[in-house]
C-alpha distance (Angstrom), angle and dihedral (degrees) to the residues before:
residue distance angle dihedral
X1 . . .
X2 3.49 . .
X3 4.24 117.4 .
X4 3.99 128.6 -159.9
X5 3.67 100.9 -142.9
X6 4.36 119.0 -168.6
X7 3.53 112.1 -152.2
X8 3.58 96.5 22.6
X9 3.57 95.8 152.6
X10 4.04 92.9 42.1
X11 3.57 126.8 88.9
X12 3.76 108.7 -82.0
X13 4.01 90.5 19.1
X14 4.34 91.6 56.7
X15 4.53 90.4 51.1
X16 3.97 82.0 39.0
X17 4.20 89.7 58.3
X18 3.61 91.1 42.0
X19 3.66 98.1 50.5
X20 3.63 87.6 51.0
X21 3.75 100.8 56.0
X22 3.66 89.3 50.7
X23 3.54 80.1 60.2
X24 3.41 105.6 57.9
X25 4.05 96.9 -104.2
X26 3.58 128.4 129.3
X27 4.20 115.1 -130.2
X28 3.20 131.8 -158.6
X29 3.50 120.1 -175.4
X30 3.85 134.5 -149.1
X31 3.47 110.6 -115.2
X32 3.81 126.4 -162.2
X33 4.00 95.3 -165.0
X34 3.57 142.0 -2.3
X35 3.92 96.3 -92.2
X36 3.88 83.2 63.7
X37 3.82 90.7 43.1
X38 3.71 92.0 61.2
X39 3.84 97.0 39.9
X40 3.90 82.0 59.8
X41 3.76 92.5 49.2
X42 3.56 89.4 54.1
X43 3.79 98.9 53.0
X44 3.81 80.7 54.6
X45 4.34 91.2 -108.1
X46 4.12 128.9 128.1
X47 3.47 115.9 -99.8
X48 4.28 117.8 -143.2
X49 3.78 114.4 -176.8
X50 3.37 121.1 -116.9
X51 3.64 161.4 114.7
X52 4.20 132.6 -125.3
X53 3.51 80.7 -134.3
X54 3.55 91.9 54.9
X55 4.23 108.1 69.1
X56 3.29 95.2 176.4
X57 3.74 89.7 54.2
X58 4.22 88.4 52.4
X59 3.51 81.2 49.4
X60 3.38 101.7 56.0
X61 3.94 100.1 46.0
X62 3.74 90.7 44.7
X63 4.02 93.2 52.9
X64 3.75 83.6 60.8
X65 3.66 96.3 46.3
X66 3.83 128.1 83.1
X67 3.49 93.4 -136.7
X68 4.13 132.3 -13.8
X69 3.68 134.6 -145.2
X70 3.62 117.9 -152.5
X71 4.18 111.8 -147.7
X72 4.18 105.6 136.9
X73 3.90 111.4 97.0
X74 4.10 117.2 -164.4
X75 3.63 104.7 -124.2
X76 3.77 95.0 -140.7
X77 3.91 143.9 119.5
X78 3.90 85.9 -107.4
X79 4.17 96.3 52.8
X80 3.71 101.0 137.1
X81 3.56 94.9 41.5
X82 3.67 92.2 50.4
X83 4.06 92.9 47.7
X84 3.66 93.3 42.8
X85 4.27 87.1 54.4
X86 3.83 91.1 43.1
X87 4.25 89.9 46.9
X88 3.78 91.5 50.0
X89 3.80 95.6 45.4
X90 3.58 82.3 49.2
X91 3.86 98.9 50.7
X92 3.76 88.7 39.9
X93 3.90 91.7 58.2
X94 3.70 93.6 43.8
X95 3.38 103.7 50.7
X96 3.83 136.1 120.9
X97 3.49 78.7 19.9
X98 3.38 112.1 95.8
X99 3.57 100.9 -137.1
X100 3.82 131.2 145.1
X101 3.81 122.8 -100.1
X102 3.62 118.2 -172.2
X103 4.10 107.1 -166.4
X104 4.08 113.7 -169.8
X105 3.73 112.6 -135.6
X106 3.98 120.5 160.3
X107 3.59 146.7 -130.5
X108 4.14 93.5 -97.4
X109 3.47 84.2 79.0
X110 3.79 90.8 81.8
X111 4.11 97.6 49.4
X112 3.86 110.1 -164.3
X113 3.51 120.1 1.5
X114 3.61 97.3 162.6
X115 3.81 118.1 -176.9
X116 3.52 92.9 -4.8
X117 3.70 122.9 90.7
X118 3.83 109.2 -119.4
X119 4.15 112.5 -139.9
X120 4.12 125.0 171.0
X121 4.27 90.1 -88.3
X122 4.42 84.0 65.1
X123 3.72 116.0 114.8
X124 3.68 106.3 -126.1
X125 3.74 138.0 -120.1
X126 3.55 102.9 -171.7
X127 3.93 113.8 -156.5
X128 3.50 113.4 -122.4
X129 3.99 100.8 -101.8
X130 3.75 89.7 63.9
X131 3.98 105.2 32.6
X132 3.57 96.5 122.0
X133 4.18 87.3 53.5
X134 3.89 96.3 91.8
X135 3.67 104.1 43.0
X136 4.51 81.5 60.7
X137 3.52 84.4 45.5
X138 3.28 96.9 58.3
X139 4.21 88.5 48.7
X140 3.85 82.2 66.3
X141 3.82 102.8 47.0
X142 3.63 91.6 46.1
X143 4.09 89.4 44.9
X144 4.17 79.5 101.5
X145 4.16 88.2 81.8
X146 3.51 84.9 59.7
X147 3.62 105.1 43.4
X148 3.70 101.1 -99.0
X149 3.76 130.6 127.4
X150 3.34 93.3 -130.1
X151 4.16 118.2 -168.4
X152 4.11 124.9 175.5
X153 4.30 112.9 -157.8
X154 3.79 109.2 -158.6
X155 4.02 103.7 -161.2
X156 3.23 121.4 -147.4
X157 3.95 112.7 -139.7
X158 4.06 96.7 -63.5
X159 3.49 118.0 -150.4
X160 3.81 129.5 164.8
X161 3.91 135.9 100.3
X162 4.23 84.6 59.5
X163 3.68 96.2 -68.4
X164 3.79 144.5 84.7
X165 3.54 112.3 80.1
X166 3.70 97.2 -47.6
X167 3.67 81.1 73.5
X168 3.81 92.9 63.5
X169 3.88 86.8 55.5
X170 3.63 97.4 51.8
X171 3.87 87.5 41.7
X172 4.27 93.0 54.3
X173 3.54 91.3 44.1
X174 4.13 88.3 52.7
X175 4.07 89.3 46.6
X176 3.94 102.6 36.3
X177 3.80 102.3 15.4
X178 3.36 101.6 -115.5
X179 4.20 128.5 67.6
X180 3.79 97.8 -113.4
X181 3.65 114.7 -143.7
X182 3.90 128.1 -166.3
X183 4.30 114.6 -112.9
X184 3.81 117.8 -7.8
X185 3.75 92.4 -45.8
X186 3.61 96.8 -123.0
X187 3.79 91.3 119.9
X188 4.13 115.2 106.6
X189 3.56 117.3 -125.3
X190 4.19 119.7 -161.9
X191 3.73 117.8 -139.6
X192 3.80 140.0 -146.9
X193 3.82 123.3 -173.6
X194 3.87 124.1 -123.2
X195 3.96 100.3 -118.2
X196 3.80 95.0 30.3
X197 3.82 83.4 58.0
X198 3.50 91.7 47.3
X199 3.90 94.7 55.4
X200 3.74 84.0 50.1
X201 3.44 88.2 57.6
X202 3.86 94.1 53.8
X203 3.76 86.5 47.7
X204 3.93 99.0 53.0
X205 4.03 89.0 63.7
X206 3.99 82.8 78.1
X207 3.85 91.3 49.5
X208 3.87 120.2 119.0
X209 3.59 117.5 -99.3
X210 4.22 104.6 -87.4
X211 4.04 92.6 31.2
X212 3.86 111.3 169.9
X213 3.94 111.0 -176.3
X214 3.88 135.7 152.7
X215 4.19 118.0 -141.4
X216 3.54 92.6 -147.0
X217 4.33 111.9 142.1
X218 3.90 119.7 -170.8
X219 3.62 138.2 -12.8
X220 3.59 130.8 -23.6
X221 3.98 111.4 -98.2
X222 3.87 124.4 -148.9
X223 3.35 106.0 -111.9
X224 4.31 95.5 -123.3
X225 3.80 83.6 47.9
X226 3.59 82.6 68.0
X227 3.63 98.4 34.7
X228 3.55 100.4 53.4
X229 4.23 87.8 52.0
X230 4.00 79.3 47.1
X231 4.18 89.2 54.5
X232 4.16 89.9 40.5
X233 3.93 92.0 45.1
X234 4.14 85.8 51.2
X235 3.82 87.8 49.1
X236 4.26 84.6 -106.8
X237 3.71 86.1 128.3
X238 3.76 86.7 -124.6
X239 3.73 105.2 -65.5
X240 3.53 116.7 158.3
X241 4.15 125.0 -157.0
X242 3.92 110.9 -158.9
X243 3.75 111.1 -146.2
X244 4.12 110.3 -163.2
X245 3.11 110.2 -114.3
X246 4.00 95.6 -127.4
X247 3.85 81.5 61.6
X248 3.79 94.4 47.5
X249 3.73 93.0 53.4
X250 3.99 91.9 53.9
X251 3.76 78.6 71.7
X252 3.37 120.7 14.8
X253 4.85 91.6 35.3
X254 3.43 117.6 -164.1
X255 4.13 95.0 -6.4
X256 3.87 87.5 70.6
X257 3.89 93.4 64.3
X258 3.74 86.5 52.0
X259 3.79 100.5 56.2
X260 4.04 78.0 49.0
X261 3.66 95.4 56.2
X262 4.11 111.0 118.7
X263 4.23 103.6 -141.6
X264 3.81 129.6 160.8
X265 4.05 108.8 -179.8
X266 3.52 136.1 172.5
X267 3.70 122.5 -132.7
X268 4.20 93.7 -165.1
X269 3.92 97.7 115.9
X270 3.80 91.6 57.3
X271 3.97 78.5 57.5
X272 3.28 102.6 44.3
X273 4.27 98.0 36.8
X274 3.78 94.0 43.6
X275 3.53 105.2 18.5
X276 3.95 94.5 -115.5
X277 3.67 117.7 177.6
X278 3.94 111.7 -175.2
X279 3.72 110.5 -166.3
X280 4.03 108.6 180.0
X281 3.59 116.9 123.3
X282 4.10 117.6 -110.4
X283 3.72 120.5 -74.3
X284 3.69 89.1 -111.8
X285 4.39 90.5 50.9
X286 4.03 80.2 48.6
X287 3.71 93.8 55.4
X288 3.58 96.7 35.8
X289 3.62 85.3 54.7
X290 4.04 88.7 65.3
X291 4.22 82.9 -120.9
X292 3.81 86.3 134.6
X293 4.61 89.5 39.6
């Protein structure tokens, strides 16, 4: 069974490839240019040339595919507009077909949830950065009318391998000697690791057309918990600086009200739906472990 993976040389998109060799699939990965061509080549994976930008590229590569999961992002002004094209051509190609297509969303969707813990049956608030994240999500779980089995993947914040956002903590504290962290840091943040993702990943091809599920694993974390293990894992001894967030967002716009957000959610449908059984230690173990030194 042969997959068309975006992003397979990104973060989530290179544990994603791995995961499914080990599994017995064949990947090919979109590939913007030939330095990313090669890299694929080397991991072993397909290469298909093409561009996010380009839908009838995505098209193309997921027509020959036997099903396609969708991780890249285009880091642009235009974001939404550009995933919503890429998610239609992608729909378009695949349907009457009956093939799987696994769409990565993320757990901003939900905004705030506060004291409650968030699950895939809570009404969401999305914060601005990723407003236009539900309406493509809703492309996906509604693929069904056209054929497609449509599944949507909301991450929790992934860390593991020394990066995701954790790595931008351990990186400030190295720079400025202290992990900086956005508000007070009182805010809870839940987290997913990299190759328990991945597996889930490999998992959701199975899903039921219209699938909606969150990888989240364990407890929400206060964000300076994490910081401070950040600041001690970067040899900071755990100081923390707080940056407010009307400063951050001189700099950093919408993404600072994001890192800000206060979310606890539970990953247990993915569990119980799937059978998913993520395995990784905590964020905090993995720091304390010196696996981000």
């Amino acid at each position: 069974m042969q997959v068309f993976l975006t992003g397979a040389t990104g973060y989530i998109g290179s544990a994603v490839a791995e995961a499914l060799v080990k599994a017995g699939y064949a990947v090919v990965g979109l590939a913007r240019s030939d330095d990313q061509a090669r890299l694929l080549a080397a991991k072993g994976l397909g290469a298909h040339r093409g561009d996010l930008r380009d839908p009838a590229s995505l098209a193309e590569g997921a027509r020959k595919a036997d099903a396609v999961i969708h991780t890249a992002l285009a880091a642009t002004a235009d974001t939404g507009q550009v995933d919503r094209a890429a998610v239609e051509a992608i729909i378009g190609a695949l349907s009457q077909f009956n093939r799987p297509f696994v769409y990565t969303s993320g757990c901003w969707v939900l905004g705030n949830t506060g004291d409650r813990v968030a699950d895939e049956d809570t009404p969401l608030a999305p914060t601005p950065l990723v407003a236009w994240r539900p309406a493509n999500e809703r492309l996906v779980l509604e693929a069904a009318k056209h054929g497609v089995q449509g599944t949507v993947l909301r991450p929790a914040m992934v860390f593991g391998r020394g990066g995701g956002l954790v790595a931008s903590f351990v990186q400030s504290a190295r720079e400025h000697g202290a992990a900086r962290v956005i508000g007070n840091g009182e805010n809870r943040w839940t987290f997913v690791e990299l190759d328990d993702l991945a597996e889930l990943y490999v998992q959701a091809l199975r899903a039921a057309a219209g699938t909606l599920l969150f990888a989240a694993h364990g407890p929400a974390i206060r964000v300076r918990d994490v910081a401070e293990a950040a600041s001690r894992a970067a040899g900071a001894g755990g100081k923390v600086e707080t940056v407010p967030i009307e400063e951050a967002r001189k700099s950093m716009g919408p993404f600072a009200d994001a890192l800000a957000l206060d979310q606890q959610i539970s990953g247990e449908r993915a569990q119980l739906v799937l059978g998913w059984r993520p395995e990784a230690p905590s964020v905090l173990e993995e720091l304390a472990r010196g696996l981000y030194s």
